[in-house]
N, C-alpha and C positions, 0 to 999 in steps of 0.2 A: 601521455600516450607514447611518445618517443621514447621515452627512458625504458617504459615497460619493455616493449618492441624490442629496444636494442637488450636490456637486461636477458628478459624471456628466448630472445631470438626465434620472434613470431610474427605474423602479419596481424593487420588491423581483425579479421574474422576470428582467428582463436583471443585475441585481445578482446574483441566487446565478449567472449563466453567468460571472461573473467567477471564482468558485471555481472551479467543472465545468471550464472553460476549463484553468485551470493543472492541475488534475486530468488531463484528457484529454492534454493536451501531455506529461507525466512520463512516461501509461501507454503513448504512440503512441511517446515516443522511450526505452522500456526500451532495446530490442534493439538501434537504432545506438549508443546509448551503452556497451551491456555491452561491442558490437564496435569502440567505440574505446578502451573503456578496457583490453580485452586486447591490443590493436594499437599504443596511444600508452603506456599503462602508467600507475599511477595520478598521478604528481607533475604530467604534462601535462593529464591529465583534469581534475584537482582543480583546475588552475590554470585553466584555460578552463571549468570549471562556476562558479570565484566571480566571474569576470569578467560570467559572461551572468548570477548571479543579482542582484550588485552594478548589472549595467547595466538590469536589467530592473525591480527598484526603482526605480533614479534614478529611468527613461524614467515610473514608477508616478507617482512624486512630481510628475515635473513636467505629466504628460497632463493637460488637461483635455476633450479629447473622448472618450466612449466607445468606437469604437473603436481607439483610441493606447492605452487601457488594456488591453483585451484584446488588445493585442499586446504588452505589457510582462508580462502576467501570462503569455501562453503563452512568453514569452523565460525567465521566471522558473518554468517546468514543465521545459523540456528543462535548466536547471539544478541542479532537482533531483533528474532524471533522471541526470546524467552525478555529481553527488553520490554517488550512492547508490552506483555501479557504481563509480567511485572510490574512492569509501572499502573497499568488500566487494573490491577488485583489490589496495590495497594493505595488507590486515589479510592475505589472504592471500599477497602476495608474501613480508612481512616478519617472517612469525611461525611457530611451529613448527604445524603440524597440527592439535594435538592441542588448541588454546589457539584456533582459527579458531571455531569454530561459537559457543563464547560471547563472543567479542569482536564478531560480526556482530551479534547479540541485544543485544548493549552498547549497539553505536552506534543499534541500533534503537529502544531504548530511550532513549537521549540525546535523541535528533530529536524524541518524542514527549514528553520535559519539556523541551523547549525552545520546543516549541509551547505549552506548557500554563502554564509558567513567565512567556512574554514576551507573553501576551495582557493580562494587568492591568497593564503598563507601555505597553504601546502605545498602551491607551487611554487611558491617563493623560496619552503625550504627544499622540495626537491632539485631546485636548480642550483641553491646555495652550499647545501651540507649534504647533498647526496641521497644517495635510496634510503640506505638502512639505516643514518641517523634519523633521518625523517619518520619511518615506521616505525622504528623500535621506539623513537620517543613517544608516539604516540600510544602505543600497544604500554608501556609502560604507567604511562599518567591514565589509563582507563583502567587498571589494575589499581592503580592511588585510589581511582573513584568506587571501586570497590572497596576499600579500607574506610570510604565516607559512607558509603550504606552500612555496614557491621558497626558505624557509629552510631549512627542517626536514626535509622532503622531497628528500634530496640528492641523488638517480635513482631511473631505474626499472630494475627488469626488462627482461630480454634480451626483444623481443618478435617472435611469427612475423612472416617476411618472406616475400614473394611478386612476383616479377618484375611483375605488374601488383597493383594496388590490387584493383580491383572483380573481378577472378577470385577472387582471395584470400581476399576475403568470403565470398562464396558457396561457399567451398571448405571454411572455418571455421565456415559455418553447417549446411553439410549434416553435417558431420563431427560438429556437435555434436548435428542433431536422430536421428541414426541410431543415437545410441548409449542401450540402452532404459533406463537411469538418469536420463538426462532429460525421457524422459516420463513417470519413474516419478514423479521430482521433480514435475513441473509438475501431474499432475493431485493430487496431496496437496496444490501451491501452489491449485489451484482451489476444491477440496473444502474446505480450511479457510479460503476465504479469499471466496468469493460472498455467503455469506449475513452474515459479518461487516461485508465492505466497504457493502455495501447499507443494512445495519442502524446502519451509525455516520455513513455519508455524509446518506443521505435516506432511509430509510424507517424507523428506532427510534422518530425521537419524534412522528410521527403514529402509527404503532400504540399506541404508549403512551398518548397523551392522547386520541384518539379512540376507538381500540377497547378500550382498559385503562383509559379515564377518571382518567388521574393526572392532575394538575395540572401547570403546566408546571415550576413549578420543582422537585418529585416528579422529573420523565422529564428533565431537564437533571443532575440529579444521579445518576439513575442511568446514564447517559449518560458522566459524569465517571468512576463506578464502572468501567464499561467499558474508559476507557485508561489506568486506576490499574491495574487487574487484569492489564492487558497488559505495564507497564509494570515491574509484581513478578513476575511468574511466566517474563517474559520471560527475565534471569540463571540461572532455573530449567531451564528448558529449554536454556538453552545449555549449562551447566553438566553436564548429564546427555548430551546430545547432545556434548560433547567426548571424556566419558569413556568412554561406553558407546553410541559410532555404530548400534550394532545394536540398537539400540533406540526408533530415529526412526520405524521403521515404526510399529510398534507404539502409541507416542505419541503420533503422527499421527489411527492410528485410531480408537486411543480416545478424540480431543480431537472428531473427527467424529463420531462414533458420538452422542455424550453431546451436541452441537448438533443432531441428525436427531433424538433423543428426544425432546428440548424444545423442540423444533416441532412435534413431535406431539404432545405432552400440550395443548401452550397451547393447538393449534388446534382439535384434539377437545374442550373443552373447554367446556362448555355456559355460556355468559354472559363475563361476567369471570371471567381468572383470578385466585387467590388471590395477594396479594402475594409472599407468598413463592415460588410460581412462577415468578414473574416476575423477581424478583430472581437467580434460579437461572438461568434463561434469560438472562440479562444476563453473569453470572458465565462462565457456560461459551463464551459468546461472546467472554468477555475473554480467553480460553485460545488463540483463533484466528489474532489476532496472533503469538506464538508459536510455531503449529503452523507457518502459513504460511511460516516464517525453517527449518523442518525439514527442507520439501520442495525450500527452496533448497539448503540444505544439501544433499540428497542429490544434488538436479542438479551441484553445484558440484564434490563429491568423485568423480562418476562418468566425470568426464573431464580431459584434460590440463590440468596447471596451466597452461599459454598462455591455456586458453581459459573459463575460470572464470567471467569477467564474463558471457561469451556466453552460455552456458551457464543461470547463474541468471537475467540478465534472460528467454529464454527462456520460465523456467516462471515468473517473475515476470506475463511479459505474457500469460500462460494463465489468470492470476487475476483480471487485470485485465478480459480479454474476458466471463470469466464473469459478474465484478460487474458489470459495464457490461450485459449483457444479462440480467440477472437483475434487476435498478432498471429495465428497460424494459419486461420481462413482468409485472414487480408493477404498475407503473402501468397496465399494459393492459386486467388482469384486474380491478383494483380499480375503474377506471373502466366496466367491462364490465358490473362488479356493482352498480353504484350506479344506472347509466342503468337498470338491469331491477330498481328496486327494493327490492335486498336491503340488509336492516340493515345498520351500519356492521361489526358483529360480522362478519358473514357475509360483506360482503363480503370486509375483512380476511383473511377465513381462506383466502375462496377464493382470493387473489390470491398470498398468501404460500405457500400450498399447494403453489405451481408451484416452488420450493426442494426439495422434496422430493423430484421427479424425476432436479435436477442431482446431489441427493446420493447417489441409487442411480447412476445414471449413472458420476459419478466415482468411488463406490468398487468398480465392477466392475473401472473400470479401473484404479482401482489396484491388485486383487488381480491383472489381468492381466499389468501391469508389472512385478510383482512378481517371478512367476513367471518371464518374461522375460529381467529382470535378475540374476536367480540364476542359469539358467541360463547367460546368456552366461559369469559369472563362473565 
């Protein structure tokens, strides 16, 4: 964070937009990427996502003006955008059915010890060999990894065709938003996916250390706990979800239900709460990860294998809009409460409090879709 700072010559607020920024960039290009990675098929996606994440490193490495960096970082968002729907395009092109729902969990779980694995190296070599050795080597060896998919990746899938381009699309997207599995999918990807995204992005560790007075590295740790727990129960969930699909509802619900509880206990909750509350609440948040790979699951299997990527980006970027306005009402409220006053307790409660709305919300709709969807069936 120093290096950037001093490199950048900017404070810590335009600094975390560097994050937000590739964040936003993933969540804005879910859905053209799902619909090129059904369209081009996953060997061409995969090859064109390591190109822009490898180019958008370099461009990192070598920027030195602030904005040349946020435009390397959002080059490096739609790369992990076309990643993600890549890889979920060709686990399901090349594998049997029944072996899809935990192989997505897999790789979701690879991405998140990959993140977790190569932070103590990176800043090992940022301190050791500097900025741009560090980025460019990196941006480089994710370019190699592309030279390993155009290996190993021998074709794709037969993929829909359509006399024009752009009719096509919109012919692949209505097709896929009309069919009620994927809005059954997408509101389970919302419901288990608002209050976690928000909780691990920006708002976990000021609740914790302000309104739960841990200390920081107390609420950095439990923090840790949160994508350890995603990262073991993840194989779990998929595993169960391969073999016994009728049972994702269910799973779903009850991973939501038991995050709606424990937002009510902590917020009700007269002062501090008790560690181990908190700890619990942290736990059943790590279960959301998870949940949220369920609701793709169901969007993915409820429509033609052409259109799979579509499909989960979809209810992917149903979770994303939620978290994204869910991190903007908590800021609203919590700032709402503090100009009038109220404890930091208080405010806290009232700002987080608005979660509880989206939770009855989405799970109306979920039983709505539900309904829906069995009946179509």
């Amino acid at each position: 964070m120093d290096l950037a700072e001093q490199r950048f010559q900017i404070g810590p607020g335009a600094l975390s937009l560097l994050a937000v920024y590739q964040l936003l960039a993933y969540a804005i290009l879910q859905l053209p990427a799902g619909l090129a990675a059904d369209r081009l098929g996953p060997r061409r996606t995969l090859l064109v996502a390591m190109v822009l994440i490898g180019g958008g490193q370099i461009g990192f490495s070598l920027a030195t003006a602030y904005p040349l960096a946020l435009l390397a970082r959002g080059i490096l968002g739609v790369g992990d955008a076309l990643t993600f729907m890549g890889g979920l395009r060709l686990i399901t092109a090349w594998n049997a059915s029944n072996r899809v729902a935990l192989q997505v969990q897999l790789m979701s779980v690879i991405g998140m010890a990959g993140s977790l694995i190569s932070t103590i190296p990176l800043s090992l070599a940022l301190t050791t060999i500097g900025w741009t050795p560090t980025f460019l080597s990196t941006g480089v060896a994710t370019i190699c990894l592309g030279v390993v998919v155009l290996l190993t990746v021998t074709s794709d899938p037969p993929a829909p065709r359509s006399p024009s381009v752009l009719p096509g699309l919109f012919r692949d997207l209505r097709s896929v938003w009309l069919v009620p599995g994927t809005r059954l999918g997408m509101w389970m990807v919302i419901a288990s996916a608002f209050s976690f995204v928000s909780f691990s992005t920006l708002w976990g560790y000021p609740y914790l250390t302000r309104a739960q007075g841990l200390g920081a590295d107390s609420a950095s740790r439990l923090l840790t706990v949160l994508i350890l727990t995603n990262m073991i129960t993840g194989p779990l969930f998929g595993l169960l979800a391969s073999r016994r699909p009728e049972l994702r509802i269910r799973l779903s619900g009850l991973v939501i239900t038991l995050v709606c509880l424990m937002w009510v206990v902590l917020l009700l909750w007269p002062g501090r709460a008790p560690s181990a509350a908190v700890v619990a609440l942290v736990l059943v948040l790590g279960l959301c990860g998870p949940a949220t790979m369920l609701g793709v699951d169901v969007a993915r299997t409820s429509n033609d294998a052409t259109r799979v990527a579509t499909a989960a980006a979809m209810a992917n970027l149903g979770g994303y809009v939620a978290a994204l306005l869910t991190i903007l009402s908590i800021g609203w409220l919590l700032d709402l409460g503090q100009r009038n006053g109220l404890p930091v307790n208080a405010a806290f409660a009232l700002a987080l409090s608005s979660q509880l709305v989206l939770f009855l919300f989405a799970g109306l709709q979920i039983f709505r879709w539900v309904r829906k969807s069995r009946a179509q069936t």
